[in-house]
C-alpha positions in Angstrom: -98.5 57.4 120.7 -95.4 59.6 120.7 -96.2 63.0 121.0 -94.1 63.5 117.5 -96.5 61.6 116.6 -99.8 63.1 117.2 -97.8 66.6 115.8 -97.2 64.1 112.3 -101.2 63.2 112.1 -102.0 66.6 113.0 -99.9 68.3 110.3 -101.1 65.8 107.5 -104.7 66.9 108.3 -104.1 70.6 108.4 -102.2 69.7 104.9 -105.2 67.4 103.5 -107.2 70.6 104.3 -105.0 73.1 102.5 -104.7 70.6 99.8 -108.2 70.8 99.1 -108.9 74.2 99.6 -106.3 74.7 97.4 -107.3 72.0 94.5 -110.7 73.6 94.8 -109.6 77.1 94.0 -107.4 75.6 91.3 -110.4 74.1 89.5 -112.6 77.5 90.0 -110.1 79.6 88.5 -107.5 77.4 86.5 -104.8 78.9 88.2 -103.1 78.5 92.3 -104.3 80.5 94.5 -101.4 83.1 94.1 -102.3 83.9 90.6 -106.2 85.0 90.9 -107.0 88.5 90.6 -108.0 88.6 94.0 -105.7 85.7 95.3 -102.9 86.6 97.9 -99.5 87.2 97.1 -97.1 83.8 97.2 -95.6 84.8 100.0 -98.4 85.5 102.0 -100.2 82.4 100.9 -97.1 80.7 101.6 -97.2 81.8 105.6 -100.6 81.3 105.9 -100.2 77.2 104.5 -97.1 77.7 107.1 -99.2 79.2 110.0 -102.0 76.7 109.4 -99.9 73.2 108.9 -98.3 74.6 112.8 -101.7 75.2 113.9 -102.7 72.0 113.2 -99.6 70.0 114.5 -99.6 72.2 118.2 -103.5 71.7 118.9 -103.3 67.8 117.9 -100.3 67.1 120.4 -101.7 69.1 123.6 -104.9 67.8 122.3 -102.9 63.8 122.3 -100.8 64.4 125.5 -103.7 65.7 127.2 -105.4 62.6 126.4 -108.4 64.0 124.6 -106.8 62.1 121.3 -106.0 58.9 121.6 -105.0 57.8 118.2 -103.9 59.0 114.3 -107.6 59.3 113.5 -108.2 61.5 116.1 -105.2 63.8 115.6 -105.6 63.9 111.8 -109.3 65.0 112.7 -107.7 67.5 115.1 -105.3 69.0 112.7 -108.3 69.2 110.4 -110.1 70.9 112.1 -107.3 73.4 114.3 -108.6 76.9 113.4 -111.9 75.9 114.2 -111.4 74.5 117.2 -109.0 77.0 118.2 -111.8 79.9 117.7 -114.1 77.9 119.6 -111.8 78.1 122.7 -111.5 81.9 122.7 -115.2 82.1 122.6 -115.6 80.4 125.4 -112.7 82.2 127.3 -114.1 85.4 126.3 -117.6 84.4 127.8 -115.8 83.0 130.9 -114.3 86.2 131.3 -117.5 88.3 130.7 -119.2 86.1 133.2 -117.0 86.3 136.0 -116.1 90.1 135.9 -113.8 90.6 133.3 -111.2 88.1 134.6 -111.3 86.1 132.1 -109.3 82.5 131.3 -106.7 83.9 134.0 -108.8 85.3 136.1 -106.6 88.4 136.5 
């Protein structure tokens, strides 16, 4: 696969995630997300479906030219599962970095 294509997958399953968030919030409260008493403002949830949709598309394409993806399924997965993966990254380079003196990822 391109890696166009591994960003495509990837942004379709950070999508299929905000979709549902989104459809699940609309059910609870029979309103979007925006409108709930305690729901962001548009524009914020705007830049946070913005920031998450990127998110999704970047990890799936270092994640397909690295060769840890090798097909839609697995960048689709990826992009579904970005933030977490992206969080389970700096835990590890934090605890790198508290094991080996405080160098951390860079060892500087």
């Amino acid at each position: 696969m391109e890696l166009w294509q591994y960003a495509l997958w990837g942004l379709l399953g950070a999508a299929a995630v905000e979709g549902s968030e989104a459809f699940a919030v609309m059910r609870r409260t029979h309103a979007p997300p925006w409108r709930h008493k305690e729901g962001p403002a548009p524009t914020v949830f705007a830049w946070s479906v913005v920031i998450r949709l990127f998110l999704g598309a970047i990890v799936a394409s270092v994640m397909g030219e690295s060769g840890a993806v090798a097909n839609a399924v697995g960048a689709f997965g990826v992009g579904l599962a970005a933030p977490v993966l992206i969080e389970k990254m700096l835990q590890l380079a934090r605890h790198s970095g508290a094991s080996d003196g405080g160098g951390g990822v860079n060892g500087g």
